[in-house]
C-alpha positions in Angstrom: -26.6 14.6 7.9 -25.0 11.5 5.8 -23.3 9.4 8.4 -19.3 7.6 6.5 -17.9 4.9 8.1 -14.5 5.4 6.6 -11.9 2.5 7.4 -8.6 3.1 9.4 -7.0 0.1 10.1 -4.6 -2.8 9.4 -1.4 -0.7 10.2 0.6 -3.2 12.6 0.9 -6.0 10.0 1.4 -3.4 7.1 1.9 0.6 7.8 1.6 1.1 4.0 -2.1 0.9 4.3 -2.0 4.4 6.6 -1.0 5.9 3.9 -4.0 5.1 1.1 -6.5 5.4 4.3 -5.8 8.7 5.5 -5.2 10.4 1.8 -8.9 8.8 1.3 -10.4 9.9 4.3 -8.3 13.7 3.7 -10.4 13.5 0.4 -14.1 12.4 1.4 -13.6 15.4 4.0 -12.7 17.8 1.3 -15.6 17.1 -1.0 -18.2 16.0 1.8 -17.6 18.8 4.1 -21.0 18.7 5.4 -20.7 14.7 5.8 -20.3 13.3 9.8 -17.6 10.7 9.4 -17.1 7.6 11.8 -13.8 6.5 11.8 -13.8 2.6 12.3 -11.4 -0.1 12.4 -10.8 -3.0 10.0 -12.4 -6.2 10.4 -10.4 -8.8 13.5 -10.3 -11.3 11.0 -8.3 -9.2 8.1 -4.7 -8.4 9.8 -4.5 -11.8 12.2 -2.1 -14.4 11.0 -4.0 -17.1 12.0 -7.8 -16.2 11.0 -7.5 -15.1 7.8 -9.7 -17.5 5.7 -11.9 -18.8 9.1 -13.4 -15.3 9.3 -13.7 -13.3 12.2 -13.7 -14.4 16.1 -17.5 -15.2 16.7 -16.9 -13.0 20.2 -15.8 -9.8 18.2 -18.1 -6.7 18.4 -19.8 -6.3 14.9 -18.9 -2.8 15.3 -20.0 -1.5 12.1 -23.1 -2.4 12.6 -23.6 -0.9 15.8 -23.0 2.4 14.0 -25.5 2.0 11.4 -23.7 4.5 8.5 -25.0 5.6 5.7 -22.4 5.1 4.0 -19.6 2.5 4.4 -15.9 3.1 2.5 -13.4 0.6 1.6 -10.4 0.5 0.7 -6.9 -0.9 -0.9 -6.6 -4.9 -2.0 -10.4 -5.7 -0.6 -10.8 -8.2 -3.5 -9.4 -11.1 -1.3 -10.2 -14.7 -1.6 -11.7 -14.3 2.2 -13.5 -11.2 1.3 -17.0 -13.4 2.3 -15.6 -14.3 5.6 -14.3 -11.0 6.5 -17.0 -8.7 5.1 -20.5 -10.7 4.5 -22.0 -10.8 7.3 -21.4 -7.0 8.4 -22.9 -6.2 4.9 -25.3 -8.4 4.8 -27.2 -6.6 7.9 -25.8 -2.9 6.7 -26.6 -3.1 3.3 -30.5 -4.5 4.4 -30.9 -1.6 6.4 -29.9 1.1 3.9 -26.3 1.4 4.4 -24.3 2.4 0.7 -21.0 1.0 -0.2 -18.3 2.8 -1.8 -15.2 1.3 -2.9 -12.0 4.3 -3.1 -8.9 2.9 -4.6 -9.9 -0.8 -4.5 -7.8 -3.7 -6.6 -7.3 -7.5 -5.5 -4.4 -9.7 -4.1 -4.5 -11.9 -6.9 -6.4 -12.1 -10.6 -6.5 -15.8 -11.2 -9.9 -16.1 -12.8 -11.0 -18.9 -9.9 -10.5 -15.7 -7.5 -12.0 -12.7 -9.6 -15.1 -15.2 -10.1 -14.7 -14.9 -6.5 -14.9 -11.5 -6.6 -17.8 -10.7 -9.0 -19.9 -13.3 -6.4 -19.1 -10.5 -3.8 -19.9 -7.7 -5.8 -23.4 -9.3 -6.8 -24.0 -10.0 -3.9 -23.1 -6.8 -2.1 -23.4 -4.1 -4.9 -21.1 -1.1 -4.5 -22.9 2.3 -4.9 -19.3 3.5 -6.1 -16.0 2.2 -6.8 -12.5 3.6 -8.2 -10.6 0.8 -9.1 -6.7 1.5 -8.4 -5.5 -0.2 -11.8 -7.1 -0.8 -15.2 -7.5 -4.3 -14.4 -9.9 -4.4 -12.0 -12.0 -2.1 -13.6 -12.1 -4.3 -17.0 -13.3 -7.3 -14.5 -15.0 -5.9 -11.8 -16.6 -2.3 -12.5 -19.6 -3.9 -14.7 -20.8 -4.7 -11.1 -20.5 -1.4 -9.4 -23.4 1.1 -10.4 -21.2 4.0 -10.7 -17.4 3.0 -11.6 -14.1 4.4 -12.9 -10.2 3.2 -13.6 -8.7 5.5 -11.4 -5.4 5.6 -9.1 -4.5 4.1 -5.7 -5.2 7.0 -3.2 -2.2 7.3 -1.4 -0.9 9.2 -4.7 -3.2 12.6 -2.8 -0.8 12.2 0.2 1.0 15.1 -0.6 -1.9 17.0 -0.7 -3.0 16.6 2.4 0.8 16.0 4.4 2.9 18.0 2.9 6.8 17.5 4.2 8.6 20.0 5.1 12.6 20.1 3.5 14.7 18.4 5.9 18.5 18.9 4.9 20.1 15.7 6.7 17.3 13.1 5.0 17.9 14.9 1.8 21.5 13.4 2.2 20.3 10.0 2.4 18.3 7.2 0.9 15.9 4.8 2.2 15.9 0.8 1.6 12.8 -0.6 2.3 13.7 -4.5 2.6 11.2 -6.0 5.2 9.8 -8.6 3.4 12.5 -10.0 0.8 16.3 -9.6 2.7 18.0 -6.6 1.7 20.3 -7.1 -1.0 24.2 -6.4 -1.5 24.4 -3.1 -3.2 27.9 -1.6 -4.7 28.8 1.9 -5.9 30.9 2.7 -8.4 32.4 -1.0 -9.1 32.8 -2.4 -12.0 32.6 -6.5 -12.9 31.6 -9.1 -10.7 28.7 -11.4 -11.0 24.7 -8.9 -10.3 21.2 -9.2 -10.7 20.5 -5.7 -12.1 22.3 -2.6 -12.3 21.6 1.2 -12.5 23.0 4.5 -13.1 22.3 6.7 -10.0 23.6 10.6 -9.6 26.3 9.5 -11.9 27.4 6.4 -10.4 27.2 3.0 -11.5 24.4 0.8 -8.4 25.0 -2.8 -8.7 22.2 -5.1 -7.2 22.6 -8.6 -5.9 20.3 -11.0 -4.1 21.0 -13.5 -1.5 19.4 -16.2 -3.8 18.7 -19.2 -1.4 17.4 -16.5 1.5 15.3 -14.6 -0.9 14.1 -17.8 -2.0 13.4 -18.6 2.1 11.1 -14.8 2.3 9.1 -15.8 -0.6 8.0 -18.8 0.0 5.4 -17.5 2.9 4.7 -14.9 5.8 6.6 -17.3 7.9 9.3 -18.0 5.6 10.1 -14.5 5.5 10.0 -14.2 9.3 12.3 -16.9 9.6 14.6 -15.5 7.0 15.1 -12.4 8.8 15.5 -14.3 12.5 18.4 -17.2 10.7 20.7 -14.5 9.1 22.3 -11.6 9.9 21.6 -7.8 8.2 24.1 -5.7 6.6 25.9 -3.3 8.2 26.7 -1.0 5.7 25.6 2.8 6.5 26.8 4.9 4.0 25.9 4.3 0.1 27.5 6.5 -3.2 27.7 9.3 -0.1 24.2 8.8 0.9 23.3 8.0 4.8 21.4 4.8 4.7 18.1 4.3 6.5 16.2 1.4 6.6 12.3 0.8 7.6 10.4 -1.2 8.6 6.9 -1.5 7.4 5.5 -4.2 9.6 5.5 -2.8 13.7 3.4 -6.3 14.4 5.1 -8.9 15.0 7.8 -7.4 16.3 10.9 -9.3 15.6 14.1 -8.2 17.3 16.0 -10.2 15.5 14.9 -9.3 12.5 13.5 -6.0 12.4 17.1 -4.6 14.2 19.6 -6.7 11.7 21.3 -4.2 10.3 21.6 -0.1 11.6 19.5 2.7 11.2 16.1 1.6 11.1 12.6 2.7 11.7 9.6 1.3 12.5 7.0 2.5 14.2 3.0 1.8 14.3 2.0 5.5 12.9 2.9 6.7 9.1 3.9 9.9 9.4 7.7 9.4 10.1 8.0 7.4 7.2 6.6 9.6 5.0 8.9 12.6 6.3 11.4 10.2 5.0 9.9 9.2 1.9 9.3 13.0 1.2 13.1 14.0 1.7 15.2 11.2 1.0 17.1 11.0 -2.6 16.4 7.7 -3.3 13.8 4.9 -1.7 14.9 1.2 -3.1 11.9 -1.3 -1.6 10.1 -4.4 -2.1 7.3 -2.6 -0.5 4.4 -1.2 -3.8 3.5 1.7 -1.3 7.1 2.8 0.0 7.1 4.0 -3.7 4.2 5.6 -4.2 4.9 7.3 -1.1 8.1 8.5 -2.5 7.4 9.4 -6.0 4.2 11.2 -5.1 6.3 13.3 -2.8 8.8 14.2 -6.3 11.7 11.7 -5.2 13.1 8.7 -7.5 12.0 5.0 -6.5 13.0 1.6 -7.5 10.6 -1.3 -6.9 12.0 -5.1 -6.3 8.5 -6.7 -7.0 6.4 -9.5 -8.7 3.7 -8.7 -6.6 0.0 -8.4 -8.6 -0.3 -5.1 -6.9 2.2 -3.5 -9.2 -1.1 -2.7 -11.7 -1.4 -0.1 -9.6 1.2 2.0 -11.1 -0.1 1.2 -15.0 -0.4 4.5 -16.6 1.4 6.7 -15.4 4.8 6.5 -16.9 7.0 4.8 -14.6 6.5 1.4 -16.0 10.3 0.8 -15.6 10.6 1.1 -12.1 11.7 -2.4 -11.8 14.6 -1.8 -13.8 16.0 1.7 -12.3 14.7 4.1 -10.2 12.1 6.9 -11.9 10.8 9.8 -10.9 6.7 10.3 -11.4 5.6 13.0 -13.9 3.5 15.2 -11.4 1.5 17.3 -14.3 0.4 14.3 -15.6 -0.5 12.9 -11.5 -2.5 15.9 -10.9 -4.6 15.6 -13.9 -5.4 11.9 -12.7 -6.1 13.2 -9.0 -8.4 16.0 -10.7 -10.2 13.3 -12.4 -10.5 10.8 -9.8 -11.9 13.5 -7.8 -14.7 14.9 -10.0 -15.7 11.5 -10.3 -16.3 10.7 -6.5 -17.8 14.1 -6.2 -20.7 14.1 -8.7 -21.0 10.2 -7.4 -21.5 11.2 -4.4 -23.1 14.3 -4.7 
């Protein structure tokens, strides 16, 4: 019986990555139903703040390799400058003894060509058996590497599939802003004039957008920047929006910051996905700076808007909501479940 080590882990810094896992995993156990799968955590030195390019703690259990898979899956923003420190020495030993890697939904954290030289190092050195790159890009620059290898989409877009939400009438009535790593911004409804740094039109009403420019200035400037940010200055305390109930998550449980997680009312955080996908999956409209708040959303049927520069935006190249930094869009779910059909063939006969 094939033996998959299939990754869970990384949640407390970033719950977003629950929600690519567990669609993965939900995927590998529908076309490998005869597979045993070992669930296994990430790496000690991936989610600490103060490890990341050292490695991992020389007293942590090489876990991995006490399992001896057959098979080892990967997945999300893996292409990492550390990815060496993090990952070599577990694959040098797995991938000596037999072990296949297979990369599900894979892109990278930044595509500076000093970095992706980085990457293609990796990947010569540790030489995927599969890989489904999440965007177009790193396919074009990475999937010469990988023996079987397709453009394909993040995995998270199968969550539906596998959690379905049921209709919850008092979420329906609201939306969700998803400001945890950039401070929220003032929103208006229905106002005219004044000075704004974009604007919408939103069930008929006119959303006005504006930044606090020095403390969004403060978030982005690094993790700790951000953290300070949101401990300095106070939240809004608005809760009602064009006649929508406001909630607000959270998608970082670890560290948690009183200060700044609780700035402003009706939040949620929490260290497991699934309430945030109820409300992802019911609300009318999710406005984030968070790449998997809205994929969450708009693979659920619901409108997003995304307030990001980040390189992980690739992700949602192709499939027709290449304006979502503008206004919010909905996701064309025909056109999703041929990609998901796809994407799955393609594992299957890969793995077969």
């Amino acid at each position: 019986m094939t033996v998959i080590a299939h990754i869970l882990g990384g949640w407390s810094v970033n719950i977003g990555n629950a929600f690519f896992q567990l669609a993965g995993y939900e995927v590998l156990r529908e076309l490998l139903p005869e597979a045993e799968f070992a669930l296994i955590s990430e790496q000690p030195g991936y989610p600490s703040y103060w490890n990341r390019r050292g490695g991992n703690p020389v007293e942590s259990l090489d876990y991995i390799n006490t399992l001896k898979p057959d098979v080892l899956v990967l997945m999300g923003p893996v292409f990492r400058r550390e990815m060496f420190s993090i990952w070599g020495d577990a694959l040098e030993k797995l991938m000596k003894g037999g072990s296949k890697l297979v990369l599900l939904g894979v892109g990278a954290m930044s595509y500076d060509p000093a970095d992706v030289e980085i990457y293609r190092d990796f990947l010569i050195h540790y030489p995927p058996h599969l890989m489904v790159a999440r965007d177009a890009e790193t396919y074009r620059l990475l999937g010469d590497l990988s023996a079987q290898a397709c453009a394909g989409i993040d995995l998270a877009f199968f969550l539906s599939d596998y959690f379905p939400q049921r209709p919850v009438l008092s979420l329906q009535g609201s939306i969700v802003l998803n400001f945890d790593k950039i401070p929220e911004p003032r929103i208006t409804v229905g106002e005219g004039g004044g000075n704004f740094d974009q604007a919408f039109d939103f069930n008929g009403q006119r959303w006005q957008i504006k930044f606090p420019r020095f403390r969004a200035w403060l978030a982005r400037r690094s993790r700790y920047g951000m953290f300070l940010e949101g401990i300095l200055f106070p939240g809004s305390k608005l809760t009602e929006l064009g006649g929508y109930r406001i909630i607000r998550t959270d998608h970082r449980p670890h560290p948690m910051l009183r200060a700044k997680t609780y700035r402003s009312p009706g939040v949620l955080v929490n260290d497991t996905p699934y309430p945030y996908l109820s409300l992802y999956g019911n609300a009318a409209l999710t406005l984030t700076d968070r790449v998997h708040a809205a994929v969450a959303a708009l693979q659920y049927g619901k409108p997003a808007m995304l307030f990001s520069e980040s390189p992980r935006l690739r992700l949602l190249e192709g499939l027709g909501v290449d304006e979502i930094t503008q206004r919010p869009v909905w996701l064309d779910l025909a056109r999703l479940e041929e990609e998901k059909h796809r994407v799955k063939n393609f594992i299957r006969q890969g793995l077969a």
